[in-house]
C-alpha positions as CSV (number, residue, x, y, z in Angstrom):
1,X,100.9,78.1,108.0
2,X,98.5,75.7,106.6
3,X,99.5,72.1,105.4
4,X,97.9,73.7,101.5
5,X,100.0,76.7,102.3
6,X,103.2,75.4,102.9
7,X,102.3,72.9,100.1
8,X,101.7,76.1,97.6
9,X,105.0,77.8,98.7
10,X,107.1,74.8,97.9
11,X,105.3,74.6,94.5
12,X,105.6,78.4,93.7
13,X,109.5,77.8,94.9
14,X,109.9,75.4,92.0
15,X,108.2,77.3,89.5
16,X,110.2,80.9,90.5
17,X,113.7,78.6,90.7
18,X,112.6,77.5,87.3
19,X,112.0,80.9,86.0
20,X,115.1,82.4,87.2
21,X,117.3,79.4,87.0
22,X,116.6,78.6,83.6
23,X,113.9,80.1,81.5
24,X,115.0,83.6,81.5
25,X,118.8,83.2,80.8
26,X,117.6,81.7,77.4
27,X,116.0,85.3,76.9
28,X,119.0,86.8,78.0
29,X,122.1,85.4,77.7
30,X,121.6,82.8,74.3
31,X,120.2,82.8,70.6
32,X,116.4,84.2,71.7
33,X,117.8,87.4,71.9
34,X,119.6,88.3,68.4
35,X,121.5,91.1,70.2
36,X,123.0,92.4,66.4
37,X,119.0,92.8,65.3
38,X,117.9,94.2,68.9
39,X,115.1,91.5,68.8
40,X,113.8,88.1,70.1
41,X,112.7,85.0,68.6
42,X,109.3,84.3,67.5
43,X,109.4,80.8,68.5
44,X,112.3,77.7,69.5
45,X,112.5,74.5,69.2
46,X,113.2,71.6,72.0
47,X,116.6,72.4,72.6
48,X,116.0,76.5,72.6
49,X,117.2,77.3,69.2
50,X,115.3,79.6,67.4
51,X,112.9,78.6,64.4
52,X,113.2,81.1,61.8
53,X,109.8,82.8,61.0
54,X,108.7,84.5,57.7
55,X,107.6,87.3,59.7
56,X,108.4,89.0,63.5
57,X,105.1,89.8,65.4
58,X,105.0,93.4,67.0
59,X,103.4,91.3,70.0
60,X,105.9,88.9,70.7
61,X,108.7,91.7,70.7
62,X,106.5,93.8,73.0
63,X,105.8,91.0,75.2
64,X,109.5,90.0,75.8
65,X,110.4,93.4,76.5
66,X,107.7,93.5,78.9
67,X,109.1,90.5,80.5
68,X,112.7,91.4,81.0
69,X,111.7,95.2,82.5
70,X,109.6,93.4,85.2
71,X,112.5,91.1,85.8
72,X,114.8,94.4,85.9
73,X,112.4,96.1,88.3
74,X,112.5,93.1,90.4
75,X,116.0,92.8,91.2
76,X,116.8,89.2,89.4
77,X,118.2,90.8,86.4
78,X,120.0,93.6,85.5
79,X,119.1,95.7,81.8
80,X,122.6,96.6,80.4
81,X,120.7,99.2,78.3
82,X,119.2,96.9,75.9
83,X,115.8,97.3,76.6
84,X,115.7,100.8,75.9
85,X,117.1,99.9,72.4
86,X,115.1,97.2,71.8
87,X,112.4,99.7,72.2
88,X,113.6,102.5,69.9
89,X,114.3,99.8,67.3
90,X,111.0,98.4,67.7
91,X,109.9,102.1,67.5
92,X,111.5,102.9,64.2
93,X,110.4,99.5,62.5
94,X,106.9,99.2,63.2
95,X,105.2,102.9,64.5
96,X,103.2,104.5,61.7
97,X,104.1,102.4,58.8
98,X,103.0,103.7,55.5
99,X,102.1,107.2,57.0
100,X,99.4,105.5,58.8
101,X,98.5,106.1,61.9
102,X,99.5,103.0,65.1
103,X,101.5,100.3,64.6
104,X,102.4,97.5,62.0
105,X,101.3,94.3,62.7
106,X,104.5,92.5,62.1
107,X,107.7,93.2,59.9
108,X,110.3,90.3,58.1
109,X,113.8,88.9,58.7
110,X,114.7,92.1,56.0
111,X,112.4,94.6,58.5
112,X,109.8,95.2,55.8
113,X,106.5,95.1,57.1
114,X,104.7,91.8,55.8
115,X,101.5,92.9,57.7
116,X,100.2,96.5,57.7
117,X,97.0,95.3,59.6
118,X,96.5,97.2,62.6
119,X,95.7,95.2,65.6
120,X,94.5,96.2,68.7
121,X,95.8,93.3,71.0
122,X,99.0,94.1,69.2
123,X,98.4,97.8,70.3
124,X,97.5,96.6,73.5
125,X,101.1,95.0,74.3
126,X,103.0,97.7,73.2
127,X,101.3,99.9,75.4
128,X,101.9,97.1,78.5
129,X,105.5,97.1,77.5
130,X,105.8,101.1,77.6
131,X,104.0,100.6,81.1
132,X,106.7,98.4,82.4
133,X,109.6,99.9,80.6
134,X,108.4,103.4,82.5
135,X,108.3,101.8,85.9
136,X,111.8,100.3,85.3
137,X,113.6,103.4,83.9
138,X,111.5,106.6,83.9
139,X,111.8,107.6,80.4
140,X,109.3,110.0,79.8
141,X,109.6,110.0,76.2
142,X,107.7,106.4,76.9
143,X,104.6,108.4,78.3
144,X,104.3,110.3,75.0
145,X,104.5,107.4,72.7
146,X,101.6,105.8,75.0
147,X,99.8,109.1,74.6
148,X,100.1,109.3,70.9
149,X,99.4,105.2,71.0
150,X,96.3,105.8,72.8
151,X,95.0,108.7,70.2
152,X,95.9,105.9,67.7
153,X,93.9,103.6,69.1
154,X,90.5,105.9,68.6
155,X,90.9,107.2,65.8
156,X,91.7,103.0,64.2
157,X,89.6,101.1,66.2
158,X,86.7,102.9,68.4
159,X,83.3,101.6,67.7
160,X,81.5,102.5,70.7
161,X,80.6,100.8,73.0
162,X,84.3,99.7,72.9
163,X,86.5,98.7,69.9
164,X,87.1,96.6,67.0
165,X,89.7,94.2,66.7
166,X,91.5,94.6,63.6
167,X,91.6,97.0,61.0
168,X,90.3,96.8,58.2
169,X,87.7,94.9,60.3
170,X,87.5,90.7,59.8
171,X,84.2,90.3,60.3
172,X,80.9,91.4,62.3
173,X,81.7,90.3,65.7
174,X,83.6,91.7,68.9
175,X,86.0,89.6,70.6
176,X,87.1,90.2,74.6
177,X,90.5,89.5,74.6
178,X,91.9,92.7,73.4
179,X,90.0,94.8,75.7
180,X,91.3,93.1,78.5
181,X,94.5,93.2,77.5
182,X,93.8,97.1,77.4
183,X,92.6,97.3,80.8
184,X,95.8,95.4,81.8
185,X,97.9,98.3,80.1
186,X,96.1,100.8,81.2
187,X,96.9,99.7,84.7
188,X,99.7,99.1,84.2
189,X,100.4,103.0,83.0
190,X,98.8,104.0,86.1
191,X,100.4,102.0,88.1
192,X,104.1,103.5,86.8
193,X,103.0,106.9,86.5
194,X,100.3,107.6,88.9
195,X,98.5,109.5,86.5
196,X,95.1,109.4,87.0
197,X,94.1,109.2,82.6
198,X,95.5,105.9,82.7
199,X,93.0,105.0,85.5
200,X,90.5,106.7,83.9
201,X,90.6,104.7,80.7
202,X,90.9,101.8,82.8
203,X,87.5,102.4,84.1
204,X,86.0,102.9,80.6
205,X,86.9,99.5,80.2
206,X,85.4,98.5,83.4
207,X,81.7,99.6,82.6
208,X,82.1,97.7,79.1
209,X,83.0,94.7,80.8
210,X,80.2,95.2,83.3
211,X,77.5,96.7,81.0
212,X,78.2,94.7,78.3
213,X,80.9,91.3,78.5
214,X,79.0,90.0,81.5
215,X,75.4,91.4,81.2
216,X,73.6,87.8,80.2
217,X,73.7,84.7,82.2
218,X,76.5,82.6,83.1
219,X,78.0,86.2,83.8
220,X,81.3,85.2,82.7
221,X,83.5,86.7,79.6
222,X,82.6,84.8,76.0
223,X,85.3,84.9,73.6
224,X,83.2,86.5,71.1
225,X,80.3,89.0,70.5
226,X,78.3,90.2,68.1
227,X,78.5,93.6,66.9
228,X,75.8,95.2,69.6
229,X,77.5,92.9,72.1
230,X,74.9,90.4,72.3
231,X,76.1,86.8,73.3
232,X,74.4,83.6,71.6
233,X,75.2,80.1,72.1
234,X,75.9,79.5,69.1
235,X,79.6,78.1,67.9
236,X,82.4,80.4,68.8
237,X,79.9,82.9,70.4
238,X,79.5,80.3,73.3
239,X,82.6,79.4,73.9
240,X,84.4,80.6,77.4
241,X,88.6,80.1,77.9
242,X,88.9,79.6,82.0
243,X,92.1,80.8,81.6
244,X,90.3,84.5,80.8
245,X,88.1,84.1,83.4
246,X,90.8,84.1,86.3
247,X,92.9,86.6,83.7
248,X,89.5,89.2,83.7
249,X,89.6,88.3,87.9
250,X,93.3,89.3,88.3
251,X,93.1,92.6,86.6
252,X,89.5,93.5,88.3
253,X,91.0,92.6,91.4
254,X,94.0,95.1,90.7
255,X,91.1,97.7,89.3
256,X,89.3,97.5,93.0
257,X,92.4,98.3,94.5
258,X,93.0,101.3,93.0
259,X,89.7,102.3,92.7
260,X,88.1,101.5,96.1
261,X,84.9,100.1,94.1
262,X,83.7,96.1,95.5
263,X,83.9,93.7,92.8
264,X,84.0,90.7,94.7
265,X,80.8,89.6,93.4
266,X,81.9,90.2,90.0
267,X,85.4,88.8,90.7
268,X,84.1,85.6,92.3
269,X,81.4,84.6,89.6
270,X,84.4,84.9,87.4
271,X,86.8,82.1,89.7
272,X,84.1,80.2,91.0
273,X,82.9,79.4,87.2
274,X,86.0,78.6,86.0
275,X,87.4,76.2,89.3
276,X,83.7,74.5,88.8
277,X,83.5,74.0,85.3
278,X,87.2,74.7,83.5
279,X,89.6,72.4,85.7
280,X,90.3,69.1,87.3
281,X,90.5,69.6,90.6
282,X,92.0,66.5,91.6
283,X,94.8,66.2,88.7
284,X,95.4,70.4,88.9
285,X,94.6,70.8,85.1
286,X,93.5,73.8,83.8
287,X,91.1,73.1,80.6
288,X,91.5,75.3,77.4
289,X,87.8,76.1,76.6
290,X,84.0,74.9,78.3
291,X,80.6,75.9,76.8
292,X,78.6,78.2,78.3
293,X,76.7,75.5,80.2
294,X,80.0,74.3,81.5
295,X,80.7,71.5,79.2
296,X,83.8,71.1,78.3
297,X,84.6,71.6,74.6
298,X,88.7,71.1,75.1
299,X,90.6,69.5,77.3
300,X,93.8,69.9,76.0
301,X,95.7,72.5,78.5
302,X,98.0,75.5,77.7
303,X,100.8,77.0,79.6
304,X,99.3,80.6,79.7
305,X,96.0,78.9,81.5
306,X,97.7,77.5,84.2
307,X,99.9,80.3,84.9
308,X,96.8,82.9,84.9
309,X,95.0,80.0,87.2
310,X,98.1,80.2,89.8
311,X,98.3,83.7,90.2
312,X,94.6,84.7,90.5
313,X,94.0,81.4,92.8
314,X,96.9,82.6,95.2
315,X,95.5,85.9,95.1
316,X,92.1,84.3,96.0
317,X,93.8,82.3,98.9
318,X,92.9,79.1,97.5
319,X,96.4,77.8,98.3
320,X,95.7,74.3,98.0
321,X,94.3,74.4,94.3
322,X,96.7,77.0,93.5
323,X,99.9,74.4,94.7
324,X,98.2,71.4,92.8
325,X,97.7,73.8,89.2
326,X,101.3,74.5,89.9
327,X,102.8,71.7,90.7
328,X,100.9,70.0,87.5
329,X,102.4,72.8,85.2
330,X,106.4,72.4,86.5
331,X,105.9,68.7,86.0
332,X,104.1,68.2,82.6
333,X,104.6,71.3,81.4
334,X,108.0,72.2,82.1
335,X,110.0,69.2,82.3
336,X,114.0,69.3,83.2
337,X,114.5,68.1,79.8
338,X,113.7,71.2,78.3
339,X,115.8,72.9,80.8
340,X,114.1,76.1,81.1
341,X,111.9,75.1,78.2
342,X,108.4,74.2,77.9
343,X,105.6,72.2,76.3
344,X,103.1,74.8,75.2
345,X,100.2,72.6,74.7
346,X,99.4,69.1,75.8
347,X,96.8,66.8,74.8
348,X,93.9,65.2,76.6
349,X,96.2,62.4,77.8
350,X,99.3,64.7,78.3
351,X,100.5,64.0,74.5
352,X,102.8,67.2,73.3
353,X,100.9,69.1,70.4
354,X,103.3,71.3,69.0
355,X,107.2,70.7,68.2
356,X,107.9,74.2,69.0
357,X,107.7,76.7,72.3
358,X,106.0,79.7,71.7
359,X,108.1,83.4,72.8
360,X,105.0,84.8,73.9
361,X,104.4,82.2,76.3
362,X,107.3,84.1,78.9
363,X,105.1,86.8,79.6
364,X,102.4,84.6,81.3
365,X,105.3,82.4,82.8
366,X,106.6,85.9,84.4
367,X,103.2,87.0,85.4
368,X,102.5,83.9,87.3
369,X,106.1,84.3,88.8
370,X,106.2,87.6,90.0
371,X,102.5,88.3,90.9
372,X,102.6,85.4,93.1
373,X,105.5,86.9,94.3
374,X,103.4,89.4,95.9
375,X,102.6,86.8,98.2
376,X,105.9,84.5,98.2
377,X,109.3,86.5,98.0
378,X,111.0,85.6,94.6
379,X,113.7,83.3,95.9
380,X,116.3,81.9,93.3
């Protein structure tokens, strides 16, 4: 084993003992988990208490139900039956409010639904959480509801090529994110079921993230698009997160897998833009947005972008920048103070932004935990 090896398994240790020891009990076992409303918090403060929110994001549930099934199916925790629960609560709440077709956008303390907006990210994630629920119980009722989801999502949101965001629509433009986060559910679906529709829609979203996401030079993923897809450089249209760029290169990686297709050109323009132009390589930081001439328009970091830089850089084999993007996020990020807590966003100087942790941040914690793990054994 390589000196950046070794170094990268002793940082991935940390971060997996951190995970297990003491970020996901406070899901679990404490106040994130109102077990007499069958749903999670939305957000906590420094000493894991939950904030109280005007309104509970369909997302946020989704994503923490998504969390604890992978940690089911893993072996480091055990569902006592409330995930299925969860599920059919979330079910009855937000599915096909008003007589509409999808899903609510987000419902209040009371469970009346403060947003009817339909939202494909939103859609997105519950589909990803039916994927993982599947693969840790077999339900096939879950298979229908992504079925009907899936109907739901063309007849709200299909503007081909691809979709819209929101509906009604915000505005003339088309953003990446919930595409891939589509792709990633999709695969996910497959990947519980074995059936071959899930891959199938999977690959749709390949050819518009090949034919159109990446089809201009830097061939990396904007954060927005106009309505024919065309990129600009002008102000949001030009701007590019490196923490999507190794997300899009995770999920293409898993795509080639199942698929047989070569995308290591396509999966390396992705990684190698982002290690050149999104990160420190020296301090390990990952940075929250660059230009599309690689200038960097924020360096404040994120939680979710170092996780997504850990896993797709172990998956890469780059196990020294992978161990120093770790070791940076279990330090600054997720200090023993917080004890299983974290600082969602830092400053430019390592300042903490916020005065709150994020729910939805769990999911990328997990991610980077357990895909790693593909490579590590998860060892508490």
């Amino acid at each position: 084993m390589s000196s950046g090896e070794q170094t990268q398994v002793t940082s991935l240790q940390k971060l997996q003992q951190w995970f297990l020891q003491q970020a996901l009990p406070i899901w679990t076992n404490t106040t994130a988990y109102d077990a007499a409303e069958y749903r999670f918090a939305e957000r906590l403060d420094f000493r894991a208490q939950p904030v109280v929110p005007n309104e509970f994001r369909l997302m946020v549930q989704a994503r923490q139900v998504a969390t604890l099934a992978r940690a089911h199916k893993a072996g480091v925790w055990a569902d006592d039956g409330r995930l299925l629960a969860i599920y059919d609560h979330m079910r009855q709440r937000y599915r096909r409010t008003g007589g509409e077709p999808g899903w609510a956008f987000a419902i209040g303390p009371d469970h009346q639904v403060t947003s009817a907006q339909r939202d494909l990210y939103a859609h997105a994630f519950i589909l990803y959480a039916i994927g993982c629920l599947y693969r840790a119980h077999k339900e096939p009722r879950l298979l229908a509801d992504a079925d009907e989801i899936l109907g739901d999502i063309e007849t709200i949101f299909a503007r081909a090529p691809g979709y819209v965001s929101v509906m009604p629509a915000a505005g003339p433009w088309r953003e990446q994110n919930p595409h891939m986060h589509l792709l990633e559910a999709l695969l996910e679906l497959f990947e519980a079921s074995g059936q071959d529709r899930y891959l199938a829609g999977a690959a749709n979203l390949f050819h518009l993230f090949r034919n159109q996401l990446v089809r201009t030079a830097p061939h990396v993923v904007r954060e927005r698009y106009t309505d024919d897809w065309s990129a600009t450089e002008q102000g949001s249209d030009s701007v590019i997160e490196p923490g999507h760029q190794f997300e899009w290169a995770w999920l293409l990686s898993k795509f080639q897998k199942h698929t047989g297709r070569d995308l290591s050109v396509e999966i390396a323009a992705l990684v190698d833009f982002a290690t050149r132009y999104g990160m420190d390589a020296t301090t390990g930081a990952v940075f929250d947005s660059v230009s599309a001439k690689g200038t960097v328009t924020k360096s404040s970091t994120r939680v979710w972008v170092q996780t997504e830089a850990v896993r797709m850089l172990t998956e890469a084999g780059n196990h020294t920048l992978a161990a120093r993007v770790a070791g940076r996020l279990v330090a600054l990020h997720l200090p023993d103070v917080l004890r299983g807590g974290w600082f969602d966003r830092l400053t430019p100087d390592n300042g903490i932004a916020d005065d709150f942790m994020p729910a939805s941040t769990l999911y990328h914690l997990a991610g980077a935990v357990f895909d790693s793990s593909m490579h590590r054994p998860i060892t508490a």
